[in-house]
N, C-alpha and C positions, 0 to 999 in steps of 0.2 A: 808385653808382659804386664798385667795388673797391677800396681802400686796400693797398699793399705793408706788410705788418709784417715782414717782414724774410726768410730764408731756412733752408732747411734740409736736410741731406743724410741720406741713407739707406744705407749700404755694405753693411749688414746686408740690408736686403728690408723688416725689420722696423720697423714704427715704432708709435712710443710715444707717448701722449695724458696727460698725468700732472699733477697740480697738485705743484710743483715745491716749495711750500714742504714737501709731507710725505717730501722725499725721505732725510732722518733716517731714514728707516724702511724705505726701500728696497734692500733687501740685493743686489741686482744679480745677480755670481753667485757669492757666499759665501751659507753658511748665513741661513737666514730668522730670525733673533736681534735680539733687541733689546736696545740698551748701554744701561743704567743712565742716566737724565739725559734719555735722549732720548723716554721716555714715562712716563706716569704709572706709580709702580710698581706696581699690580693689572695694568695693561698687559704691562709686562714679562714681570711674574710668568707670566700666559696664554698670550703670544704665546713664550716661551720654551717651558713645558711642553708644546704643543700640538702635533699631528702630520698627516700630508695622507696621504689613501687615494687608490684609483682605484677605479670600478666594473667589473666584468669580469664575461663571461659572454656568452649570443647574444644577449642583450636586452641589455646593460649599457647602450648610448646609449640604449633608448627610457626604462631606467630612470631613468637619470641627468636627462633632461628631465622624469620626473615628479615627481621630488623635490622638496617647497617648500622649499628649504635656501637661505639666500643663500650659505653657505660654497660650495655646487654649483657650479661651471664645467664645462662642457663632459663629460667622465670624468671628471672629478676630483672629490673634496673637501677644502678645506686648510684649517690652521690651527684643527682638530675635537679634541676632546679624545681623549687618547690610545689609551683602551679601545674605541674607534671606534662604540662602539655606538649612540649619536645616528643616525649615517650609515646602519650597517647594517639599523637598525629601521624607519628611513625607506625604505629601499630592499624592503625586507621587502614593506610595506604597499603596494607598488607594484603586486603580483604577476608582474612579468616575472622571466625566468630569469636573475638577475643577483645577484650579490655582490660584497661588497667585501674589496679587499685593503690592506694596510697600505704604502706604500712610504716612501723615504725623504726625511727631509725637503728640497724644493723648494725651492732659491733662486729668487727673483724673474723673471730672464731665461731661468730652465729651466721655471717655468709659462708666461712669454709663449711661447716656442718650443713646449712640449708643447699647450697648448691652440689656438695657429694651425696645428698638424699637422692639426688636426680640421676646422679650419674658419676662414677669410679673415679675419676679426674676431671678438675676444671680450674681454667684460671681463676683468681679471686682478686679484684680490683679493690685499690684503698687509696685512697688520696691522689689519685692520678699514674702509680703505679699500677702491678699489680705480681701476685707470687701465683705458684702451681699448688695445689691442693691433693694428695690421692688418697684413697680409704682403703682400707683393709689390707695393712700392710703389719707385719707379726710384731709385736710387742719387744722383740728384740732381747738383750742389746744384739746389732748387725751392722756388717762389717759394711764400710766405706771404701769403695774401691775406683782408682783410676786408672784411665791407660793413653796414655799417650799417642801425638802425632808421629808421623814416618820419623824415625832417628836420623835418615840422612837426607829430609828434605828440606825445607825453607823454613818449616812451624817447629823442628825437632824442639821438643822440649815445653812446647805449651800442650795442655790438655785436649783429648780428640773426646772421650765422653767420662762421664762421673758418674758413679750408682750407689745407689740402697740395695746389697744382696740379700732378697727375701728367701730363698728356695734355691735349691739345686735343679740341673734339668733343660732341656732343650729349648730353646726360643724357637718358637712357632709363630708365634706372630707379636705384632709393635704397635700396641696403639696411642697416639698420639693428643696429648691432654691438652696442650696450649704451646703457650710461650711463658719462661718468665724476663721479667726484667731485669737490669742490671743498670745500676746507676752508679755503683760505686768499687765495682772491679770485683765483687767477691758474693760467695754465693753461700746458704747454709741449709742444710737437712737437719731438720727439728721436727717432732711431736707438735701439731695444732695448741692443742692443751695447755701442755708444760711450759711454752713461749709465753704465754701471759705471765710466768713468772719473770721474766728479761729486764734486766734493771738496764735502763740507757741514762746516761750522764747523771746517775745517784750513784759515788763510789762506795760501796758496800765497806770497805777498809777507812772510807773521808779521804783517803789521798788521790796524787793525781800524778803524771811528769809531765812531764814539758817540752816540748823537739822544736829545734828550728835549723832549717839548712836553707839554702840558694849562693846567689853569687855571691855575698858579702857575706857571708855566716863565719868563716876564718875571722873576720873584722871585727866581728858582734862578739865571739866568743872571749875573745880579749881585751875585749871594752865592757863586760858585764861583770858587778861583783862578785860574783861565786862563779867561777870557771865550772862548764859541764861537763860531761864524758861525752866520748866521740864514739860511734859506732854508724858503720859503712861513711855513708856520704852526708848524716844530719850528727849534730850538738843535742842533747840532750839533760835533764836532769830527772830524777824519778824520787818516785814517792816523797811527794810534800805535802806538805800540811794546804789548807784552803790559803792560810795568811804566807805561808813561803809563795804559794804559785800565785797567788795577785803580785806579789813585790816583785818576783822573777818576770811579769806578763806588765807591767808596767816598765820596768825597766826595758824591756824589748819595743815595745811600741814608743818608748821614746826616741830611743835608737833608728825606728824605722819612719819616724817623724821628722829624723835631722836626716835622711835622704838615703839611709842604709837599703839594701834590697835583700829581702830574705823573706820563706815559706816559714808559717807558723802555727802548730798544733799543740791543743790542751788533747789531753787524755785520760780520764778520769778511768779511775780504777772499777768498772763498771763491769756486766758482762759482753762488754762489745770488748775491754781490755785483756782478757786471759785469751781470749783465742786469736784475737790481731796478734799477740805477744807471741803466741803458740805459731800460728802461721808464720811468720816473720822470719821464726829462729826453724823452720820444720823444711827440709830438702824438698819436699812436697809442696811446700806452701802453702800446709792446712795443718788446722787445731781442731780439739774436741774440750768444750767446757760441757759442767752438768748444769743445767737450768729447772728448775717445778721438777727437783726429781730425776730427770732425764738427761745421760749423755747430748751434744747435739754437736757436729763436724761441719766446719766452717774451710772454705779454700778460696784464693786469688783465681778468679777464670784464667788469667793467663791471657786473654782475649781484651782485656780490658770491659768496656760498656756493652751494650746492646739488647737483644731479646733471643735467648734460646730457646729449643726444641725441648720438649719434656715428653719422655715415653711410657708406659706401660710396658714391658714384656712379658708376655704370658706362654707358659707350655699348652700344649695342644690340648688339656684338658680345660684351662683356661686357669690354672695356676698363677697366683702376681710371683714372677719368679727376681723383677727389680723395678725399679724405679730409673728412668735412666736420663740426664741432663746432654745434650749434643751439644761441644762448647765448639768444636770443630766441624759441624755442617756444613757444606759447600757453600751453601750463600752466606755464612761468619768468614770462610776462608776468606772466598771474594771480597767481601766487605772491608774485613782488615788489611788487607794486600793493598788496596784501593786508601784505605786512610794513611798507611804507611808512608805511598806514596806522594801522599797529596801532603803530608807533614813532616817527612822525614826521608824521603827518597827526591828521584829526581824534581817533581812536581813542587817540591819545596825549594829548588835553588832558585837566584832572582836573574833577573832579564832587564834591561835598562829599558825602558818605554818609554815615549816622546809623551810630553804634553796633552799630546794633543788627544791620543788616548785616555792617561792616566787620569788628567783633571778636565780637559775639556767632554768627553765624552764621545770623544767622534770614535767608530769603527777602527779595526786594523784591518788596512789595505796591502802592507810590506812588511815583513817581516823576512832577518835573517840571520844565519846564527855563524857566529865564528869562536876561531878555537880559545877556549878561556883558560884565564892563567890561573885562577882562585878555585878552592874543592867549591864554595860556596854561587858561581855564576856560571847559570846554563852555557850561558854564549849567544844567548838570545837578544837580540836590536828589533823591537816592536815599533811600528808609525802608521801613523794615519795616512800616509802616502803624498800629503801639501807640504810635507814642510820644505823649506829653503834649505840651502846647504847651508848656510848664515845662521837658521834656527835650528838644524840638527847639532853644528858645530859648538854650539852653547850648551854646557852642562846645566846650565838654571832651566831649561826645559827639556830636561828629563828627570826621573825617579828611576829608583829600584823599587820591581815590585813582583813573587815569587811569582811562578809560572801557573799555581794555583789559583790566583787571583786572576789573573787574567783568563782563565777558562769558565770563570765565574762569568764573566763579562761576556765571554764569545767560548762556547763550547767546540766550536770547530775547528779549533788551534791545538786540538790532545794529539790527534793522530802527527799533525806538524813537529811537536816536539820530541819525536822520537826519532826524526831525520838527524845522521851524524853535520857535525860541525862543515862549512862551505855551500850548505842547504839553502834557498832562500825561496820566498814566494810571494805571490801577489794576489791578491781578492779579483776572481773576474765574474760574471755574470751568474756563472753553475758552483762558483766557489776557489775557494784557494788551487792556483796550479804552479808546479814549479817553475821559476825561470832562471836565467843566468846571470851571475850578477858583471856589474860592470867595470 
């Protein structure tokens, strides 16, 4: 059953797919420049010096599709180092009658517009990201709808897809725009336009709060002058002035300077603030703030990071009947399933490796697993297969080290470690075979 996450309007035509936390970086429509602070400096440095061509010529589209460039959209190339050559050489190699020209640099809302001239949806690259783009979608406001994975499977509860409901009406067909990115767990449906009006770390009110939670945050809380309020599992304080939240953010970094351990966020009362606040506190896990005018609905993927699917649905007359995000596509399932377990499932518990593995380098030869006392140790006993009874028996040459890491090293060892506890094996010519132990 569909869940409302909230709404959103379109004045423009154009709407925008965008993980919201990178919008630091989204220049809207001033130059494609990056401020000191807001990226790592080699970043800056790049995305400062760096320049955007167009392909041109009677093939230019067929060549611009042959290009393996991801900088490539549509005609375009952005964000390519200046001398253009990369682009041209590649275009070169393509053999269609096309070349490239240098034009000027691209603010963000003038590639969404120039790249949907071309075509109904397209990804739109900025800074080494990039967001989903589609045109001609109703001026709204329109409703934000989600639906969820199987209720009684593994994923119940995180999102299977998310939409913009344009129209009523049969899906006939899905066409498929891009991918967007996701770097920071959360995804938002915006107007192209109206985003350039997005205040990111200018608090519109001057105030800000303050959060810090980890291991030591009970410790910090009670060591700081002004006690904060508690909500779920972080400390916080809210709405300060600039001079309370430097006093409060000094006081913590001292704290965490005499050896304390704890996460710490400023949060300026921005528009990245109303709808974090919004989601946070929303069963959903999504907020709708108005920005330039316009509603715009923000949600946690539920998935954490990656690249999703972005659709078109059209009824048979070729009606935009949504806009549709897959957060739950089989290759996310997979993917997540797979990190789960590589960080948080079994592939995360540790194994005691000899030496001779861990720091010397040498292969596993033996490997075997016995039944472990602790929720945190596979059972797993890794060696190189030389050592002495004399140097296995010595705890100074061995480490713990999680069963992920060591698949890093020797990928051959996955299918191994799903053999029960008493399992053991040996590296022979064709590969690991079980034997008996002794």
């Amino acid at each position: 059953m569909p869940e409302l996450l909230g709404t959103a309007s379109f004045p423009s035509g154009d709407l925008l797919l965008i993980d919201f936390g990178l919008l630091r970086t989204w220049s809207g429509d001033r130059p494609p420049l990056v401020e000191e602070g807001h990226a790592p400096r080699h970043v800056v440095e790049w995305a400062n010096a760096a320049a955007d061509f167009e392909v041109v010529g009677p093939q230019a589209a067929e060549a611009a599709r042959a290009v393996d460039l991801a900088a490539v959209k549509g005609r375009y190339g952005f964000d390519l180092p200046a001398d253009g050559e990369l682009l041209a050489s590649a275009v070169a190699r393509t053999g269609f009658d096309a070349s490239v020209r240098r034009v000027g640099r691209m603010p963000h809302l003038t590639r969404v517009r120039a790249l949907l001239d071309d075509q109904p949806g397209a990804e739109v690259p900025f800074h080494g990201a990039w967001a989903v783009a589609v045109r001609g979608v109703p001026g709204g406001p329109l409703r934000v709808l989600g639906e969820r994975m199987d209720p009684d499977g593994p994923d119940r509860g995180r999102w299977h897809s998310v939409w913009v409901g344009c129209a009523d009406g049969v899906v006939a067909e899905s066409v498929e725009c891009g991918y967007v990115l996701v770097d920071e767990a959360r995804l938002l449906f915006a107007d192209a336009a109206a985003l350039t009006a997005w205040r990111t770390d200018d608090p519109a009110d001057g105030l800000f709060d303050l959060a810090f939670w980890g291991r030591d945050a009970d410790e910090v809380a009670a060591r700081v002058p002004v006690p904060p309020s508690t909500a779920d599992d972080e400390r916080h304080w809210t709405d300060l002035s600039s001079e309370e939240v430097r006093a409060r953010h000094e006081e913590l970094e001292a704290l965490r300077d005499g050896g304390l351990e704890f996460a710490l966020d400023l949060r300026p009362h921005d528009d990245h603030f109303p709808v974090l606040r919004r989601m946070r506190s929303s069963p959903a896990g999504s907020g709708t703030v108005e920005v330039g005018g316009a509603p715009m609905t923000g949600w946690f993927t539920t998935w954490g990071d990656g690249a999703f699917p972005v659709y078109r649905d059209l009824a048979a007359d070729g009606t935009l009947l949504r806009v549709r995000v897959e957060l739950g596509a089989p290759e996310i399932v997979v993917r997540q399933r797979r990190f789960e377990r590589l960080w948080f499932g079994d592939l995360a518990k540790m194994a005691i490796v000899s030496a001779r593995v861990a720091q010397d380098g040498e292969p596993v030869r033996w490997l075997y697993r016995e039944h472990a006392e602790r929720e945190q140790d596979s059972g797993w006993r890794v060696f190189a297969g030389d050592e002495s009874q004399e140097y296995a028996d010595d705890s100074r040459n061995a480490e713990l080290m999680p069963l992920r890491e060591l698949l890093r090293l020797d990928g051959e060892l996955e299918p191994l470690f799903d053999e029960p506890h008493g399992a053991a094996f040996e590296r022979a010519e064709t590969g690991f075979v079980p034997v008996r132990r002794v």
